[in-house]
N, C-alpha and C positions, 0 to 999 in steps of 0.2 A: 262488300262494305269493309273497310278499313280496322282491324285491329286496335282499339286503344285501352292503354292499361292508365292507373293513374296511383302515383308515387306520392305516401306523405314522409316527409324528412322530419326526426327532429335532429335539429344539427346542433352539436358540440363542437368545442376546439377540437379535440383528439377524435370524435367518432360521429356518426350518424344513425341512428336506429331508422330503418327505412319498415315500411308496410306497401304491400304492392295490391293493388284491388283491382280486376277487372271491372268493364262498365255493366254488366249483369249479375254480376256477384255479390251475394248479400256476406259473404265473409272472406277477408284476405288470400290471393291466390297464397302468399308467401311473407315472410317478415325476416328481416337478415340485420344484424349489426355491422357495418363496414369501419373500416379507417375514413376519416377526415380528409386525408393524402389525396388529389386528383386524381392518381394514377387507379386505385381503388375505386373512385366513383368513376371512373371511367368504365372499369370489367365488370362496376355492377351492373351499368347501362346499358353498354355495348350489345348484350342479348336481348335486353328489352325491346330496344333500336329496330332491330332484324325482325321482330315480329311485330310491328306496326309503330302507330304513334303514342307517343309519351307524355303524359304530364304529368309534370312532379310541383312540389311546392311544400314550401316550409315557414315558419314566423319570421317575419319581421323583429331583430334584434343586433346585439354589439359584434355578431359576425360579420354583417355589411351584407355586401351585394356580389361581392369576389364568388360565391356556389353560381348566384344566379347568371354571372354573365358565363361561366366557365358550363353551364349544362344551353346554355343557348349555344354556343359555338359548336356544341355535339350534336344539337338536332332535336332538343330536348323541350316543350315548353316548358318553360320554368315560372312559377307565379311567386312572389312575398307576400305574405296572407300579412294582414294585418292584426296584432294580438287583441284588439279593441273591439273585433266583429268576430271573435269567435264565441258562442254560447258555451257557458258551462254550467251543468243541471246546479240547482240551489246544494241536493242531498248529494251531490259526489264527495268524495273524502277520499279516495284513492287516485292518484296521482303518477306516473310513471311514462319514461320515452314512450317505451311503446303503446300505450294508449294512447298517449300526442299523437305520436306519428298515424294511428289508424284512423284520429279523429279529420287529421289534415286529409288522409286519403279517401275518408265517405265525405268532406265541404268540395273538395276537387271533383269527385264523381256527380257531386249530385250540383256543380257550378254553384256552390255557396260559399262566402269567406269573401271579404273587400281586401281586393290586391292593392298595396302601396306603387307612390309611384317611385321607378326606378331611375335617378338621374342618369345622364351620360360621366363617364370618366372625371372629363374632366370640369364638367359642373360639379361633381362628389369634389373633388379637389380643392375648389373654389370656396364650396360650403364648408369643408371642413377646417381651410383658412381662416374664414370668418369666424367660425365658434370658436377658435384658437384665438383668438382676437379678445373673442366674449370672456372667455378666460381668463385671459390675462387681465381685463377689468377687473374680474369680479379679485384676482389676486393681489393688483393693486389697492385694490380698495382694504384687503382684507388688511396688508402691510399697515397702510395709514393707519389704521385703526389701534393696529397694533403697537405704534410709535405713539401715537394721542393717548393709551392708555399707559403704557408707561409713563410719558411725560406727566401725567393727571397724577399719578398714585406718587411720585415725587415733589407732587407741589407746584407743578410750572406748567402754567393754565394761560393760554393768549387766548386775549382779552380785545383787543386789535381791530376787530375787523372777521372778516371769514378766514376759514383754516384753508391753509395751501393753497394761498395768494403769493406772491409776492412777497410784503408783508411778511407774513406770516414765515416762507422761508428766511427773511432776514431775522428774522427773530431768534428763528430755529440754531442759527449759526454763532448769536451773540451768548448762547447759554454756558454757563460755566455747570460742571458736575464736579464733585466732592470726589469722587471715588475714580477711576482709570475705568474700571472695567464697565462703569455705566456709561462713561462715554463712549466707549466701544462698543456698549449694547448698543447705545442712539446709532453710532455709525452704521450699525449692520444694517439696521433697517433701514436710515435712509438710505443707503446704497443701495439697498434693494430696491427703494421706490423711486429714486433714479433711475437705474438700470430696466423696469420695465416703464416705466415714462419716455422712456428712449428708445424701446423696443414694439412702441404701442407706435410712436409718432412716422417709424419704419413702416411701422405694417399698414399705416395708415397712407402712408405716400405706395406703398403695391398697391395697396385696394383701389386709390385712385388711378394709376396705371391699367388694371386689369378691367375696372368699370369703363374706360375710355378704349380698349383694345374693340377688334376688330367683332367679337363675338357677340358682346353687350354694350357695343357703347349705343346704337340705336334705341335699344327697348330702355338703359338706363338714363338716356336724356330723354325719355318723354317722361319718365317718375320722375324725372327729379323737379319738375316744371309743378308739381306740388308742392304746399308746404311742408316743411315737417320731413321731406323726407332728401336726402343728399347722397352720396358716392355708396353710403355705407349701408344704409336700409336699402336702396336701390339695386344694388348689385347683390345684396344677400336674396330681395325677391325675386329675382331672374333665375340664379342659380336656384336656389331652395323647391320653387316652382315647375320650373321649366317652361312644358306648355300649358299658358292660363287656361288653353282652351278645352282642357277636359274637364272642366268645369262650367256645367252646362248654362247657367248661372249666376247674379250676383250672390244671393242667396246660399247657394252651395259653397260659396267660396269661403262665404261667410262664418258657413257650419264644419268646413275644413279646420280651419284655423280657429275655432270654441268659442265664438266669441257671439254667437248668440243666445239668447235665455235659455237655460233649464225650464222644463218641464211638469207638472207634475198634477194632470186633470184628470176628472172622474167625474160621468154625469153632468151634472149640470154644472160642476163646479172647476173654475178652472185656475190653478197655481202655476206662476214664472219665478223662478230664482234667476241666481246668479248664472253668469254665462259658463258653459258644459265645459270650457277650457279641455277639449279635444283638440287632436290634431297635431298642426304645427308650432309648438311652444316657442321658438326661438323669432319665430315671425309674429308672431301674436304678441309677443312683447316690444318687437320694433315700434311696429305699428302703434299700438298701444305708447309707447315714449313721442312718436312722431304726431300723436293726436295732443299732445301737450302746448302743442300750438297754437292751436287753435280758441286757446281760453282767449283772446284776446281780436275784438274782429278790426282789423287796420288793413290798411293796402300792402300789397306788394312789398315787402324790405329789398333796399337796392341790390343784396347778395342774390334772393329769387329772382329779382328784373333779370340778373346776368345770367343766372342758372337758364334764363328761359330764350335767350341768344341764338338766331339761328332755329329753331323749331318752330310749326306752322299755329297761324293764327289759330285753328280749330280748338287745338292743345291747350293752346294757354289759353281761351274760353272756355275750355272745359276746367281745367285746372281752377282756374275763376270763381268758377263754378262752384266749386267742391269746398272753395276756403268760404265762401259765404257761407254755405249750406251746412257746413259743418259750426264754423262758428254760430251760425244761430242755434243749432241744434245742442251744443255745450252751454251756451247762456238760457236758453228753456227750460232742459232740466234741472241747471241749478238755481231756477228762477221760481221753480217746482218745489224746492227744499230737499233735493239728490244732493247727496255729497258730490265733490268737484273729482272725486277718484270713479264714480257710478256714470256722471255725465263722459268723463275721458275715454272712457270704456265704450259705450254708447256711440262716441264719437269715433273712434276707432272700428269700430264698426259698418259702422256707413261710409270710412275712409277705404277700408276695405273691396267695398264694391267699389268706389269709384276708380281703386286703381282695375280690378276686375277689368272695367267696362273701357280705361285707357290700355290695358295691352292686350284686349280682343277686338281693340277697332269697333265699340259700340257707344259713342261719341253721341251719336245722332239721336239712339235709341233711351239712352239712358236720359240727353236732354228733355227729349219727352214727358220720360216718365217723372222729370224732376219740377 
């Protein structure tokens, strides 16, 4: 029978505290602090290697996936525990690597701890374009604000119409300022909110590029044949995801990405809050903006007729499908006296599964069940 030892990492920038456990051992064969450096994890491995199999593993965090593909390429299995599924006793108060590390290597020995999933390369690249994207929203946003409150605490308040119209930039342009240096404050900042408006509208024409290349443009034109969702939710669920199909489930998908009720029964009595918002945040929130759609139950908009060009009639009946079913289920609960931000939620939910069930090819199965 085959030798296996199993390694927990806690990994820092500069170091790794490792603990090494064999599979019968109730205490650490050994515990080493190395360098961070490849070339170090490499001479720690290398003896391990030569006397059987390896599994090593460490948390999920801002170091990425760079350990995990660089100990697979040695022979190593390597797992990313997730920090959300590990237990920590209520009364611990002591804290340090090396107890991480020893705790990583008794969930590895004893096959407990939920591994993340590990994109490819160049999916990681894709996603992390996207949230670079997200970013720069949220920084545009931040600028405007910035410029509106100025303008506010100076007296010059439009009145017009909606801010950052049209309009409203004409407006922006006719203001006269008292002083030099205020309008060179105004300049900064609208410069600045040009400059990523102009930056946003680039990375918007690559996302559209990159959703129509050769790798996602299939799985992105059958999402996009829903409502609600376009180049941009679309291609972020392909990359972010990978494959739907390790999700056994609508259900699970569901509970991936938080968006199902909290818990909280005993005996005979049983309490639901608000949804666990676990999982994948940046997809939970698409979705969640993409269900905003659906407040309103109409046909088709001639932009979705086009989106849906070219792909098979099943699709767009299922897709169909989804914008009824969903619209009804946003006018119910708020027909209930749910707030219209409880119904969205809700609705995002069950949008959820429906993409589930369009990129595992269960079309047929979910009609059924709907």
């Amino acid at each position: 029978m085959e030798r296996v030892c199993y390694v927990g990492m806690d990994v820092h920038k500069e170091t790794i505290d490792a603990v090494v456990m064999d599979l019968g051992g109730r205490e650490p064969r050994f515990e080493k602090r190395i360098s961070a450096h490849m070339s170090a994890v490499r001479r720690f491995f290398d003896p391990l290697l030569r006397e059987g199999a390896v599994v090593a593993g460490y948390e999920a965090g801002c170091l990425g996936f760079k350990l995990y593909r660089e100990l697979r390429g040695m022979g190593v299995r390597c797992v990313v525990i997730a920090p959300s599924s590990i237990a920590r006793a209520p009364g611990e108060r002591v804290k340090t690597d090396r107890r991480d590390a020893l705790m990583l290597a008794k969930l590895l020995r004893n096959g407990e701890g939920q591994a993340v999933h590990v994109p490819e390369p160049c999916d990681e690249a894709v996603r992390d374009y996207l949230r670079a994207r997200a970013d720069l929203k949220v920084e545009l946003k931040r600028y405007r604000q910035r410029l509106q409150h100025l303008l506010i605490r100076h007296g010059l308040v439009f009145v017009d119409g909606k801010n950052w119209t049209l309009r409203y930039r004409r407006w922006l342009g006719q203001q006269q300022f008292a002083h030099e240096a205020l309008k060179e404050t105004v300049d900064l900042y609208y410069g600045r909110i040009l400059e990523l408006e102009g930056r946003l509208v680039e990375m918007d024409q690559r996302i559209q590029e990159m959703a129509e290349g050769q790798r996602y443009g299939q799985a992105v034109g059958r999402l996009r044949c829903l409502r609600g969702i376009d180049y941009l939710t679309a291609l972020a669920l392909v990359a972010e995801i990978g494959d739907f199909r390790r999700f056994g489930s609508a259900e699970q998908f569901m509970a991936f990405l938080g968006l199902v009720p909290s818990e909280h029964s005993s005996g005979a009595t049983r309490r639901q809050g608000g949804i666990t918002k676990t999982g994948n945040r940046h997809i939970r929130r698409l979705l969640v903006e993409a269900s905003w759609h659906y407040r309103y139950s109409r046909p088709p908009s001639a932009g979705l007729r086009r989106r849906r060009e070219g792909q098979s009639e099943q699709v767009v009946v299922y897709a169909d499908r989804a914008m009824r079913r969903l619209a009804k289920k946003f006018h119910r609960l708020v027909g209930r006296g749910k707030s219209s931000q409880v119904a969205v939620t809700a609705a995002a939910r069950e949008l959820a599964g429906f993409v589930w069930g369009l990129m595992v090819g269960k079309i047929e199965l979910h009609e059924q069940a709907a």
